[in-house]
C-alpha positions in Angstrom: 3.8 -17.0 14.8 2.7 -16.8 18.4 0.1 -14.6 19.5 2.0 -11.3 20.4 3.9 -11.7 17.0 0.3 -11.4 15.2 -1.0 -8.9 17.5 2.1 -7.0 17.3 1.6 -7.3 13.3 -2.0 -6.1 13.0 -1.0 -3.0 15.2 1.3 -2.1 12.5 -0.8 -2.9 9.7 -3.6 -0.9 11.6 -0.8 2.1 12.0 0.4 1.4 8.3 -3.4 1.8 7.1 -3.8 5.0 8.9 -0.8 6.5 7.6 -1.8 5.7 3.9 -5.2 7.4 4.6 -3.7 10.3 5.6 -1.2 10.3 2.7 -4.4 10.2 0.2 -6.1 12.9 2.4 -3.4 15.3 2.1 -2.6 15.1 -1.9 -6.4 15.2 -2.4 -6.0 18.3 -0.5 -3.3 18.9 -2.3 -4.9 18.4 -5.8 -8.2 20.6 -4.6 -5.6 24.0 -4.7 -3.8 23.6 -7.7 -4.9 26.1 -9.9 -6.6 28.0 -7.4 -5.0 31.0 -7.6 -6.3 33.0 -10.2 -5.8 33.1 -13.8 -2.8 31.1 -14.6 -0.7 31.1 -17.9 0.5 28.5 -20.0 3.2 27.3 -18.0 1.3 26.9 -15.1 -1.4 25.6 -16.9 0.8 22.7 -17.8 2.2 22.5 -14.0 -0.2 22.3 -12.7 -1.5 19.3 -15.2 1.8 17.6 -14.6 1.1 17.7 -10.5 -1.9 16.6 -10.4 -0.9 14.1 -12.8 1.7 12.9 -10.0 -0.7 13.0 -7.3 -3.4 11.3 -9.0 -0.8 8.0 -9.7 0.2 8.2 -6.2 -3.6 8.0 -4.9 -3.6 4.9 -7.6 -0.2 3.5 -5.7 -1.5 3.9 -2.2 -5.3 2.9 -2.8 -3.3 -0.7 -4.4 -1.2 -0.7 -0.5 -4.3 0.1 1.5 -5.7 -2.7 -0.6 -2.7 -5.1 0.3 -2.7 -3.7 4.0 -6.6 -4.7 4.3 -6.2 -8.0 2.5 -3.7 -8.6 5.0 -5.5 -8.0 8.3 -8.5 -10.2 6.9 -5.3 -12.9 6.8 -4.7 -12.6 9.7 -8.0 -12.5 11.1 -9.2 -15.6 9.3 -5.7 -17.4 10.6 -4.2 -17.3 7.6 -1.3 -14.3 8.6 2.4 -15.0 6.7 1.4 -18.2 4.8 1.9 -18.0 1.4 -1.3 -17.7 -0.9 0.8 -19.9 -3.7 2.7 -22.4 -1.6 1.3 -22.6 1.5 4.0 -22.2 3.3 4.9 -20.1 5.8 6.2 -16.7 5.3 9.8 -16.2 6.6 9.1 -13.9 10.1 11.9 -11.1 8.5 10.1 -11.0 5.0 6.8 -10.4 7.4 8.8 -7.4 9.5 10.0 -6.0 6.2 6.9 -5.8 4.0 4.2 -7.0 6.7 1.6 -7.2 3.7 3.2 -9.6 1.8 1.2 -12.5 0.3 3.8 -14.3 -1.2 7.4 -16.2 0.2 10.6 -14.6 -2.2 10.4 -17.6 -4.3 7.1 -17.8 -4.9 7.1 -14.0 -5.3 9.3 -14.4 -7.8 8.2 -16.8 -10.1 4.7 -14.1 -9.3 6.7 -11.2 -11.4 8.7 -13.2 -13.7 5.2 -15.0 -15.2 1.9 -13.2 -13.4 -0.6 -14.9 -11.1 
C-alpha cells in the first residue's frame, strides 16, 4: 500500500473508532433509564431485563471492534497495516476496504474459524 492508501486507512479506522465510542455512549445512556420511571410491574420488570440484556452484549460486541479497530492502527503504525498475522502475506487491498480491521487474508481467516488460533 502506498502512503495515501494507509493514511486514507487510519482516517477511517480513526472515524470507525469514534463512531463505536459513540455507539457504547448512547446504549450506556440508554441502559441508565431503563426502569426509571417509577414503579414498574412484572412485565416491565422482565423488559426491561431483556433490554438491558441486549445492550449489555452489544457494549461486549463493540468493545471486541474497538479492540480490532485499535489493534489495527498500532499495525499500521508499526508498518505492519494489511499483512497477515498468520501468513505474512499481504492482505488483498478489497478485503482491507471491506473490513479495514482485518488481521487475517480469507484463507487464512478461514482455516482461523474452522480450527481457532
Amino acid at each position: 500500500m502506498d502512503n495515501q492508501q494507509l493514511e486514507d486507512a487510519k482516517q477511517r479506522l480513526l472515524q470507525m473508532r469514534q463512531e463505536v465510542i459513540q455507539d457504547v455512549q448512547g446504549a450506556y445512556a440508554a441502559c441508565r433509564e431503563l426502569g426509571q420511571d417509577g414503579v414498574p410491574d412484572i412485565g416491565d420488570m422482565s423488559a426491561t431485563t431483556y433490554s438491558r440484556d441486549v445492550l449489555f452484549n452489544l457494549s461486549e460486541t463493540q468493545q471486541r471492534k474497538l479492540r480490532d479497530i485499535d489493534a489495527a492502527l498500532d499495525r499500521l503504525a508499526n508498518g505492519e497495516y494489511a499483512i497477515c498475522v498468520r501468513c505474512e502475506e499481504e492482505i488483498p487491498p478489497k478485503r482491507m476496504d471491506v473490513r479495514p480491521f482485518s488481521r487475517y487474508c480469507v484463507d487464512c481467516k478461514t482455516e482461523v474459524e474452522k480450527f481457532g488460533e
